[in-house]
DRENTIKOL-458636 format. One record per atom (N, C-alpha, C): residue in one letter; atom name; x, y, z. Coordinates in nm, 4 decimals, m for minus. Atoms other than C-alpha are relative to their C-alpha. Layout:
% DRENTIKOL-458636
REC loza pami        X        Y        Z
REC    a   CA        X        Y        Z
...
//
This chain:
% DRENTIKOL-458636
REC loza pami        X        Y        Z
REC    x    N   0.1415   0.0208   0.0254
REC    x   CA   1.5044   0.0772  m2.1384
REC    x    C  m0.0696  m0.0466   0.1281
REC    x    N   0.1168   0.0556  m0.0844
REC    x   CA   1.2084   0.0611  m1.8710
REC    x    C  m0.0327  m0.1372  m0.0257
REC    x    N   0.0468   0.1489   0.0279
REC    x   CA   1.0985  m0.3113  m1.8270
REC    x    C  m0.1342   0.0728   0.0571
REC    x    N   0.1467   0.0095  m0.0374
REC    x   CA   0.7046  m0.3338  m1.7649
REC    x    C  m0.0029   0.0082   0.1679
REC    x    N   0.0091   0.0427  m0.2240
REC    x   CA   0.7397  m0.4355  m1.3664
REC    x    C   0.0655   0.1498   0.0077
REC    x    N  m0.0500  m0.1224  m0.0077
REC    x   CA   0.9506  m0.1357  m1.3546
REC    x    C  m0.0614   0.1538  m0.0105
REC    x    N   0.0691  m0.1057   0.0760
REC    x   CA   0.7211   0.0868  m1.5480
REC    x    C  m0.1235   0.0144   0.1101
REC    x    N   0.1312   0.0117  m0.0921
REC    x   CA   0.4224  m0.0212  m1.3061
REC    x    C   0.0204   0.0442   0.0759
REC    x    N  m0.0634  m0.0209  m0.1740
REC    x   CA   0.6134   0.0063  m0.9956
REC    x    C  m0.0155   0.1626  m0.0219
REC    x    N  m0.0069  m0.1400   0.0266
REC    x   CA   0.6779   0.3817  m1.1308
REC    x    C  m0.1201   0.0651   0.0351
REC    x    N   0.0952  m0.0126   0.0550
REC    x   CA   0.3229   0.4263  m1.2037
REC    x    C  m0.0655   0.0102   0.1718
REC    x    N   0.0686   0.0042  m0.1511
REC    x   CA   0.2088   0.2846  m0.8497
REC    x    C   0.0588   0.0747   0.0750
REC    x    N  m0.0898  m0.1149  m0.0901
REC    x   CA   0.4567   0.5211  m0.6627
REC    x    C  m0.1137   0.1298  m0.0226
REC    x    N   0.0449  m0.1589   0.0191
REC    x   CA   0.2994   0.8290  m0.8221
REC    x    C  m0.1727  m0.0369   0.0778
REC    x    N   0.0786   0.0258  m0.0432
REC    x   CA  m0.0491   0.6969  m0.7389
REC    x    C  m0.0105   0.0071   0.1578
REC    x    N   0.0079   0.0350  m0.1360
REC    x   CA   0.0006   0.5973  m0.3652
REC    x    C   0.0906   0.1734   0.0739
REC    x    N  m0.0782  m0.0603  m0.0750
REC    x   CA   0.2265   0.8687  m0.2848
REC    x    C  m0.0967   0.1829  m0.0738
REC    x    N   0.1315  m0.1207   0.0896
REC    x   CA  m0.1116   1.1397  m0.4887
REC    x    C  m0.0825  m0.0273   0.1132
REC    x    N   0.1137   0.0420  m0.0763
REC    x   CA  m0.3103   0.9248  m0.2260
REC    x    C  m0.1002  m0.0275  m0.0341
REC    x    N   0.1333   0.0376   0.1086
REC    x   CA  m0.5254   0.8075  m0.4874
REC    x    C  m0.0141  m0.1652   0.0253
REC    x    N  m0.0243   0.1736  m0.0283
REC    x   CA  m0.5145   0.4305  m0.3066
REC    x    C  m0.1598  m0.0652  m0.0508
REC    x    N   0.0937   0.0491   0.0810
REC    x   CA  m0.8634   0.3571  m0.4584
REC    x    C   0.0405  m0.0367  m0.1720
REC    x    N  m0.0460   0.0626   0.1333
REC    x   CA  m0.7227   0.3665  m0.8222
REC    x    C   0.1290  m0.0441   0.0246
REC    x    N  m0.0827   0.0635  m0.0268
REC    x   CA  m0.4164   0.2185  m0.7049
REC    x    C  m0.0201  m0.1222  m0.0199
REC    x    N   0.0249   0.0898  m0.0152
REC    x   CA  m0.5721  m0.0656  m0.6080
REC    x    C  m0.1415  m0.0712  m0.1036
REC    x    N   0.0818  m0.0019   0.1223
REC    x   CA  m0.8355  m0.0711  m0.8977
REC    x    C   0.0723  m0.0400  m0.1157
REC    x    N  m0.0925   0.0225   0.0774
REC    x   CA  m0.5425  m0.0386  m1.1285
REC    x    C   0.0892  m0.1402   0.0013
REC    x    N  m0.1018   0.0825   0.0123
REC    x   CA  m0.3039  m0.2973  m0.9934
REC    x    C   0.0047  m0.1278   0.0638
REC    x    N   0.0133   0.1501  m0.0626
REC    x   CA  m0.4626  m0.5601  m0.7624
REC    x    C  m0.0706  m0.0785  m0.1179
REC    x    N   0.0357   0.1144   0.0651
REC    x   CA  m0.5348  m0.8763  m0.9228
REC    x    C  m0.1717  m0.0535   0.0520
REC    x    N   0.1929   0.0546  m0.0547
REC    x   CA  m0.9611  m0.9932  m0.8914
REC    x    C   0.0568  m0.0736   0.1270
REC    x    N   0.0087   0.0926  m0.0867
REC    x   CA  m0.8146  m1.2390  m0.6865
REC    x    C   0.1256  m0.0084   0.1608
REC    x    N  m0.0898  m0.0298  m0.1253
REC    x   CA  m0.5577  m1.0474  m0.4543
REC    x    C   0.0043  m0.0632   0.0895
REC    x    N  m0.0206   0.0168  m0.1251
REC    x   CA  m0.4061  m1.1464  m0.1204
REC    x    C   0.0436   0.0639   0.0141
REC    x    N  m0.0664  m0.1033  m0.0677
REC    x   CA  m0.3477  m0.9193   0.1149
REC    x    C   0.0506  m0.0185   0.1390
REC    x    N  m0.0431   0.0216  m0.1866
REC    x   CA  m0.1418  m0.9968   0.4758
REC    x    C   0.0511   0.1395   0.0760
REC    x    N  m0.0548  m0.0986  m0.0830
REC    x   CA  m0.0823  m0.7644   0.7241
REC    x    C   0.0452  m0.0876   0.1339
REC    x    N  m0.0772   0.1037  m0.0268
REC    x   CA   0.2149  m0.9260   0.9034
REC    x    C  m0.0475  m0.1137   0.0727
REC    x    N   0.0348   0.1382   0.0263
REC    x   CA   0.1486  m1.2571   0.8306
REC    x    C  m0.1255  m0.0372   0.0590
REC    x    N   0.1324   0.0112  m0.0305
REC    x   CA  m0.2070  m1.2375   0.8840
REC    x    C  m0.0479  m0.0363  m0.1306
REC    x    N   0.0765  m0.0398   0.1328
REC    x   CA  m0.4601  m1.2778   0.5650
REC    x    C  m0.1057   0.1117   0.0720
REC    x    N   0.0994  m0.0824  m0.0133
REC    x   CA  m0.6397  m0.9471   0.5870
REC    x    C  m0.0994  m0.0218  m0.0830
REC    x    N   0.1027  m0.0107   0.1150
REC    x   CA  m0.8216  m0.9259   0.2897
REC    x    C   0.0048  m0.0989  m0.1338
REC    x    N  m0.0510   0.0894   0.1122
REC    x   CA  m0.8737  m1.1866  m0.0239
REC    x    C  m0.1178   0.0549  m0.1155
REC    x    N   0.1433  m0.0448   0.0876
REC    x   CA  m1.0423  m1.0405  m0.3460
REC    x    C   0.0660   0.1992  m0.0237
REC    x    N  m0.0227  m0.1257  m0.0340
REC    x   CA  m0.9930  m0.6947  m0.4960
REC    x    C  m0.1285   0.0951   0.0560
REC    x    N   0.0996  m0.0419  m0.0112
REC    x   CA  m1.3237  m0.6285  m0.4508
REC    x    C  m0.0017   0.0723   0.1762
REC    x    N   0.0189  m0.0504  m0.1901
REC    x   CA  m1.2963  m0.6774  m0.0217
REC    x    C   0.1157   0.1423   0.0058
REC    x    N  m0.1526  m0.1235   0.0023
REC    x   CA  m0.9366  m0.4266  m0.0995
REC    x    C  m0.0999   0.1159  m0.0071
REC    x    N   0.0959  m0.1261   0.0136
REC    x   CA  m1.1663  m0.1575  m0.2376
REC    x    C  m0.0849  m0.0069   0.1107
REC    x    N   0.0918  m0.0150  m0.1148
REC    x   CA  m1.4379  m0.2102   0.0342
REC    x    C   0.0532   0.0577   0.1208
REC    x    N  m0.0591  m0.0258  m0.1358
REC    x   CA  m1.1956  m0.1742   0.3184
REC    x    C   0.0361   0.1311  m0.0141
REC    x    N  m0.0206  m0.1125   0.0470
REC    x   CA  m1.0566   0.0998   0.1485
REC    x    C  m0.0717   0.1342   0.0460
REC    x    N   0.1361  m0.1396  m0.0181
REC    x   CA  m1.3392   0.3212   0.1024
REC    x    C  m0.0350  m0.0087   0.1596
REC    x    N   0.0095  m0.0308  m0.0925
REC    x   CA  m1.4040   0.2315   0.4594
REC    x    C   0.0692   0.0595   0.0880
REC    x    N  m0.0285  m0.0421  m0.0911
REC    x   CA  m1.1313   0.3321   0.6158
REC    x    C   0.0156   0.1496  m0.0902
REC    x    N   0.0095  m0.1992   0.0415
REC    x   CA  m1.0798   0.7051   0.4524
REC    x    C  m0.1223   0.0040  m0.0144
REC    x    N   0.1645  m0.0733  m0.0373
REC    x   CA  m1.4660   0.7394   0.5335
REC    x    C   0.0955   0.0307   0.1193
REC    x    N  m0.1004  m0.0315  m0.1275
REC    x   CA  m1.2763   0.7656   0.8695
REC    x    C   0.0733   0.0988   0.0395
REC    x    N  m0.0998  m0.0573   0.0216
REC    x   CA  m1.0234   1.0021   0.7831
REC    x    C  m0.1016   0.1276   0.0158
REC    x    N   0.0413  m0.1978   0.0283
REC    x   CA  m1.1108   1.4036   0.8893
REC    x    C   0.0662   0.0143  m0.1355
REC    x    N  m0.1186  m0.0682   0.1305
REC    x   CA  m0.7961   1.4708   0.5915
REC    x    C   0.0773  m0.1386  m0.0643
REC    x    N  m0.0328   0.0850   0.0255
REC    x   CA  m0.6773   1.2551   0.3572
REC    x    C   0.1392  m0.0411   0.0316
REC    x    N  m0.1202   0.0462  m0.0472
REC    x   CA  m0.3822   1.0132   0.4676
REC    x    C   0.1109   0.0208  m0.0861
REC    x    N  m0.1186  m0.0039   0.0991
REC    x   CA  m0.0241   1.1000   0.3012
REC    x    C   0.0679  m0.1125  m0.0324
REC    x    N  m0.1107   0.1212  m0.0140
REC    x   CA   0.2331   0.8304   0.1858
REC    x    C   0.1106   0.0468  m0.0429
REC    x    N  m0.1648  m0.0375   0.0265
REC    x   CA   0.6137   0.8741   0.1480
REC    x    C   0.0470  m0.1406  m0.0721
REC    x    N  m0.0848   0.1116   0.0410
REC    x   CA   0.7939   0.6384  m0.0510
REC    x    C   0.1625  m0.0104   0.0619
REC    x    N  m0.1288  m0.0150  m0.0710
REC    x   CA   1.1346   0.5985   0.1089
REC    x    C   0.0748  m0.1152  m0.0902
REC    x    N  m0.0413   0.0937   0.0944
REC    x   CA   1.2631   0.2786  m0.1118
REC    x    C  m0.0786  m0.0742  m0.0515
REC    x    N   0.0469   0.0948   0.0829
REC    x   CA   1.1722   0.0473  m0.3968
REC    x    C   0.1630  m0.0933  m0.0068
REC    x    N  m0.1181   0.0690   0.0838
REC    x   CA   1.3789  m0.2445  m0.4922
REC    x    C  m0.1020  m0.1125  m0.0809
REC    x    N   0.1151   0.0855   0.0854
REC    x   CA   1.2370  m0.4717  m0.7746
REC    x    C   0.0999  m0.1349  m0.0694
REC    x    N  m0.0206   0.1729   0.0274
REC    x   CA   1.3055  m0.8586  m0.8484
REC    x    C  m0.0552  m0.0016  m0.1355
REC    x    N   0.0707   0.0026   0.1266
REC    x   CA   1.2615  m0.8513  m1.2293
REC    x    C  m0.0564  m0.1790  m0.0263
REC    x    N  m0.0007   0.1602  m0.0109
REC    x   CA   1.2821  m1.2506  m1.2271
REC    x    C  m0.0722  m0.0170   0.0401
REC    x    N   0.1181   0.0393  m0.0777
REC    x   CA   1.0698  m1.3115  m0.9391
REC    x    C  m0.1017   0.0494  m0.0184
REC    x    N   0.0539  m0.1117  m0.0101
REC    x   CA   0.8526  m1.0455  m1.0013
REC    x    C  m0.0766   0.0311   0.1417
REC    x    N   0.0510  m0.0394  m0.1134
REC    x   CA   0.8594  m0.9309  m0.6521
REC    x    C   0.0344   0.1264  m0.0185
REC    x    N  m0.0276  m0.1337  m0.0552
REC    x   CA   0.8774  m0.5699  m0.5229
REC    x    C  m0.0014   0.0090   0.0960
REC    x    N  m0.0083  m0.0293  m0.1620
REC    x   CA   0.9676  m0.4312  m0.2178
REC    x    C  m0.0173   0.1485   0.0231
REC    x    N  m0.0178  m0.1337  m0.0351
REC    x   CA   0.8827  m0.1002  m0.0925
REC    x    C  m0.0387   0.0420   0.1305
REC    x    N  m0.0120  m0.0961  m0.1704
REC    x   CA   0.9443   0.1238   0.2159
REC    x    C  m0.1022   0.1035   0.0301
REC    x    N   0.0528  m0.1097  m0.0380
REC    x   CA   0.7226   0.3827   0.3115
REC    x    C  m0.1055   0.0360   0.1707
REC    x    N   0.1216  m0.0469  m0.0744
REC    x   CA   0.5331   0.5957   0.5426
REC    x    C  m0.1160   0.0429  m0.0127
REC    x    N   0.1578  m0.0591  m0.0077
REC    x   CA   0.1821   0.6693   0.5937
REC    x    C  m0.0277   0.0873   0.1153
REC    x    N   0.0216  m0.0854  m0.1066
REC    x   CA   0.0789   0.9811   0.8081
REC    x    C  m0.1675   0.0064  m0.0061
REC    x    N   0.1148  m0.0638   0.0138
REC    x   CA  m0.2783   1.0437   0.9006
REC    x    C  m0.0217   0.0445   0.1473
REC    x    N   0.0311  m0.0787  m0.0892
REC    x   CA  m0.4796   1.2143   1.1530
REC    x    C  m0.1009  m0.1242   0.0634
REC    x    N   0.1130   0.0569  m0.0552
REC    x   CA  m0.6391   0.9610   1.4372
REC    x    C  m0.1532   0.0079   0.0172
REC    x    N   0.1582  m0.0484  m0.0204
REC    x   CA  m1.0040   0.9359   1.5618
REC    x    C   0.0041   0.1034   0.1082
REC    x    N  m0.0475  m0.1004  m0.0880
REC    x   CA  m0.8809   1.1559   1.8433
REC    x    C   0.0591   0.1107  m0.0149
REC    x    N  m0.0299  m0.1588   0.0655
REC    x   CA  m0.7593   1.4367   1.6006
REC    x    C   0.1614  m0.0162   0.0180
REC    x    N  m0.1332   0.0060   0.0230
REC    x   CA  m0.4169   1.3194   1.6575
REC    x    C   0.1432  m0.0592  m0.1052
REC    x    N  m0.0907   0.0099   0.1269
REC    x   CA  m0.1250   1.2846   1.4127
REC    x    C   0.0372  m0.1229   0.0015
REC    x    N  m0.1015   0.1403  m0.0004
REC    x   CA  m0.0158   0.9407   1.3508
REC    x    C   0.0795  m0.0295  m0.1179
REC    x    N  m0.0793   0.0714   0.0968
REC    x   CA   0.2380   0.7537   1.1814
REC    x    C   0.0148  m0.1217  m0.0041
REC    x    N  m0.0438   0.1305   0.0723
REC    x   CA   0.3307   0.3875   0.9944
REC    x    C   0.0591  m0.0201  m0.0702
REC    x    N  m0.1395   0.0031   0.0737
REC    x   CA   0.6644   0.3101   0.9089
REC    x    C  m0.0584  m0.1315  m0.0537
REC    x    N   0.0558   0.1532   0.0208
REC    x   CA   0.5875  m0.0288   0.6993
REC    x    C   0.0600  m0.0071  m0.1467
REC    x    N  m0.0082   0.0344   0.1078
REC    x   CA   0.7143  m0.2447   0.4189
REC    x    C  m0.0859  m0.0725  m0.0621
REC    x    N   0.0823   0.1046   0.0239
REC    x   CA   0.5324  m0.3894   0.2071
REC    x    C   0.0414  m0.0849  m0.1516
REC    x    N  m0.0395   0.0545   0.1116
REC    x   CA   0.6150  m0.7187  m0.0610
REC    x    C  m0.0816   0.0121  m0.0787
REC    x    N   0.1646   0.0083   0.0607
REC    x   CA   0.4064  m0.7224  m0.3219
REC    x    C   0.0677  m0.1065  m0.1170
REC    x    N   0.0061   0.1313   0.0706
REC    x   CA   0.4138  m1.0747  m0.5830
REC    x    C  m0.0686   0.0163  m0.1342
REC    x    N   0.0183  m0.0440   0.1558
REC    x   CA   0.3755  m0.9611  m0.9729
REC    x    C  m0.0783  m0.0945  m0.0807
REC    x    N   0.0159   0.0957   0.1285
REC    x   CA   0.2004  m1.1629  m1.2221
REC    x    C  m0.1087   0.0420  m0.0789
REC    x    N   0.0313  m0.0855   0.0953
REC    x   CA   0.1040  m1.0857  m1.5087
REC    x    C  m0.0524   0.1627  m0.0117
REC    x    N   0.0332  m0.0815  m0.0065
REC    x   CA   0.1005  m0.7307  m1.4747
REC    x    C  m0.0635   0.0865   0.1326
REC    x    N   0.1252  m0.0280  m0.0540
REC    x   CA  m0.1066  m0.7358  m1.1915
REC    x    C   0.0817  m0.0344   0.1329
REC    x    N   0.0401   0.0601  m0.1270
REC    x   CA  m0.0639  m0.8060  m0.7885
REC    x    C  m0.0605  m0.0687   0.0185
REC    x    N   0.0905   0.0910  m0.0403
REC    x   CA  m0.1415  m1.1133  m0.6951
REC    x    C  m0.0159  m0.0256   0.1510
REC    x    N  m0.0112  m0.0554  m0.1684
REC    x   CA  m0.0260  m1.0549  m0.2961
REC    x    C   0.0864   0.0962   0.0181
REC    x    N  m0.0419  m0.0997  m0.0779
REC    x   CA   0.0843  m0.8193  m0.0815
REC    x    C   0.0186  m0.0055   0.1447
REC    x    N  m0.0236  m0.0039  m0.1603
REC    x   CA   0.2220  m0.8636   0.2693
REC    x    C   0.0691   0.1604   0.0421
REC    x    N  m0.0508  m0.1004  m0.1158
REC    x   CA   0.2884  m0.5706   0.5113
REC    x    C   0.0428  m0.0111   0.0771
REC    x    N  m0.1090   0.0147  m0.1251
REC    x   CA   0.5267  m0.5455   0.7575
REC    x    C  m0.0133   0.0917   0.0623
REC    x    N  m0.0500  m0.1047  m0.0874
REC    x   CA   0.5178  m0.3115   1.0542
REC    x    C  m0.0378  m0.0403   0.1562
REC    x    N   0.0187   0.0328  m0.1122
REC    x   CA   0.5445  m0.2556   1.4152
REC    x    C  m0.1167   0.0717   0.1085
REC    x    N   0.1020  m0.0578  m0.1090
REC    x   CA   0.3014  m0.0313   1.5195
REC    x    C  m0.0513   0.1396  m0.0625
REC    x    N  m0.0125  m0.2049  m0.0155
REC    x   CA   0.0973   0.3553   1.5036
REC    x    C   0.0983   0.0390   0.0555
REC    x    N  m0.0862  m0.0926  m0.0688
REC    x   CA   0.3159   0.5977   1.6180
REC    x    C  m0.0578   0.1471   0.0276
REC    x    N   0.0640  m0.0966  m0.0282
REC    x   CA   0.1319   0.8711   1.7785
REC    x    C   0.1276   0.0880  m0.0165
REC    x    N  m0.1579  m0.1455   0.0403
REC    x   CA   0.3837   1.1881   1.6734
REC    x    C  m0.0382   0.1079   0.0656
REC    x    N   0.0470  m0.0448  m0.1411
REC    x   CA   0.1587   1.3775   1.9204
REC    x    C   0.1161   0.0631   0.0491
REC    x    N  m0.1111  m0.0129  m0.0737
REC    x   CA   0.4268   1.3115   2.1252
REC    x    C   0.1415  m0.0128   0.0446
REC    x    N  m0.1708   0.0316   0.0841
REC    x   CA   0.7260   1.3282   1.9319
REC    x    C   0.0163   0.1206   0.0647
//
């Protein structure tokens, strides 16, 4: 049997990896999200999540892809962990990439944070 955290996690995969990160984050952040991008506070609020959002794919010539590469899920804690990449196309028309994990902190149903982990773009340019 699917547990709920399990069922979500499922749910948010298909979403993020459709590139539908507006109802992603509509769907599953908490009103009162945190968001770090390593160990920063980027964003607090789902409201600022959506704002940034929509701003950055205004940006985007084509919409950005995501790969899921692993999940692992903390039913207890209700943490999640997942792997993925993000590909999009720079402001310079060039291909980039972002290998990045990101935790994300369950409650009730919902995301209440989210830290990101990574080390950098990766222009693939000049792969």
């Amino acid at each position: 049997m699917t547990s709920p955290l399990s069922q979500a996690v499922t749910d948010l995969r298909r979403l993020l990896e459709a590139g539908d990160t507006l109802a992603l984050i509509e769907r599953f952040y908490a009103s009162d999200v945190c968001v770090f991008e390593n160990h920063v506070l980027a964003r607090a609020g789902r409201d600022a999540c959506l704002l940034y959002e929509r701003e950055q794919l205004s940006k985007q010539v084509a919409p950005p892809t995501f790969v899921v590469k692993a999940t692992a899920i903390n039913e207890t804690d209700g943490v999640v962990f997942i792997e993925s990449t993000l590909r999009f196309t720079g402001p310079d028309a060039r291909p980039m990439r972002l290998d990045q994990v990101s935790v994300q902190r369950w409650h009730r149903g919902l995301i209440s944070e989210e830290r990101f982990y990574y080390e950098g773009v990766i222009d693939e340019g000049d792969e």
